[in-house]
Structures are given as C-alpha cells and as structure tokens.
C-alpha positions in Angstrom: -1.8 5.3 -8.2 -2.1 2.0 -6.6 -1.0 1.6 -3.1 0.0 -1.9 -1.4 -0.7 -1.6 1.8 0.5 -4.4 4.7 1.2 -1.8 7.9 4.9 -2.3 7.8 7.8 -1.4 5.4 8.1 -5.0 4.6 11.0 -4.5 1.9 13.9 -3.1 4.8 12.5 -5.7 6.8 13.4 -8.2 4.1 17.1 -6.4 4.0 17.3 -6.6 7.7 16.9 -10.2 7.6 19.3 -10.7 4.8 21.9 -8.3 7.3 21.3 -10.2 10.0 19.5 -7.3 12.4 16.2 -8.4 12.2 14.1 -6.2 15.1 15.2 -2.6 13.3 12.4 -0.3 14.9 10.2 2.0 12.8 9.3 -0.6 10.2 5.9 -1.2 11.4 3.3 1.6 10.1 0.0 1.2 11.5 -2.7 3.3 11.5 -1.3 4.2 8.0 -4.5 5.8 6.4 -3.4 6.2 2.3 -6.8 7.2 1.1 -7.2 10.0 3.7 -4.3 11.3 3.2 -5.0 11.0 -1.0 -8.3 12.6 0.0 -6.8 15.4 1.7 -4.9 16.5 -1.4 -8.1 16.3 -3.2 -7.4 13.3 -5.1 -10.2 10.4 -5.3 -9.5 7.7 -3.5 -10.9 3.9 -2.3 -9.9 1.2 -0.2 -10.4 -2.1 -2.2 -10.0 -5.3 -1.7 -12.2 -7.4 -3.9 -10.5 -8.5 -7.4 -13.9 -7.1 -9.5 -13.7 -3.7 -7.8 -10.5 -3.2 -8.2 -10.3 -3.6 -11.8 -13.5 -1.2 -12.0 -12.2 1.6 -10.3 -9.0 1.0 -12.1 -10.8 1.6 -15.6 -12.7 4.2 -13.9 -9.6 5.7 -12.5 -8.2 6.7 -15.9 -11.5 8.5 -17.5 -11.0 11.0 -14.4 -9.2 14.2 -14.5 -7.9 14.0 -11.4 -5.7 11.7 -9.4 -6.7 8.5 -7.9 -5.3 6.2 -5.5 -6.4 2.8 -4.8 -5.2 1.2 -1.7 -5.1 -2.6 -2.2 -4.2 -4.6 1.2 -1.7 -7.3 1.1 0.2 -10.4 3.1 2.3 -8.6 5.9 4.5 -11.9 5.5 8.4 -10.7 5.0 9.6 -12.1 1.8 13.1 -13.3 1.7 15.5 -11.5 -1.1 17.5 -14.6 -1.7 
C-alpha cells in the first residue's frame, strides 16, 4: 500500500474551495504517523522519499508475505478541481 502523505486532507480542502468555505476545521492532520501505525498491525513499513528507494522497496514489497506500506511525502499545495 502506498500512502501520500501531505499532513492535511487536501482533497475536502480542494471541495471547500470550490464551495466557497474555505477554513473548514479538521483538515489539517499532523503528527499523522502511517508507518507506525502500519507497524503496529505488523505490517512492514518505510518512510521514503527518494525516487530509487521507492521503486526498491516497491519490488521488494511484492516478494513479501505480508503487507507493506510505503509512505511517500507530497506538495501540501491544494489543487483546484476545476
């Protein structure tokens, strides 16, 4: 599982600027820890961020018999919808 990680629910922030209510609270998320959490079901788990290592643990990732989650960081910028 790959997880894209900015420290905010970017997508309802997106909507809230198409709606017009931009400021909805609860759409920032940090301290948001993926891989310990992942870890803590017993799932393997990395925080990458290099484009080499993420396509090695990727490759990796499906000779396992377990799940993994990578957690790739990405642009907190809102995106609009339109």
């Amino acid at each position: 599982m790959i997880v894209l990680r900015n420290d905010e629910y970017c997508i309802l922030k997106s909507f809230a600027v198409l709606e017009k209510t931009p400021g909805v609270p609860g759409l920032d998320i940090p301290g948001f820890d993926p891989v310990s959490i992942a870890k803590g079901y017993g799932c393997d788990s990395e925080r990458l961020e290099d484009l080499s290592a993420i396509k090695k643990a990727a490759i990796a990732a499906w000779a396992k018999s377990k799940p993994t989650v990578l957690e790739i960081p990405i642009s907190a910028q809102v995106p609009p919808l339109i």
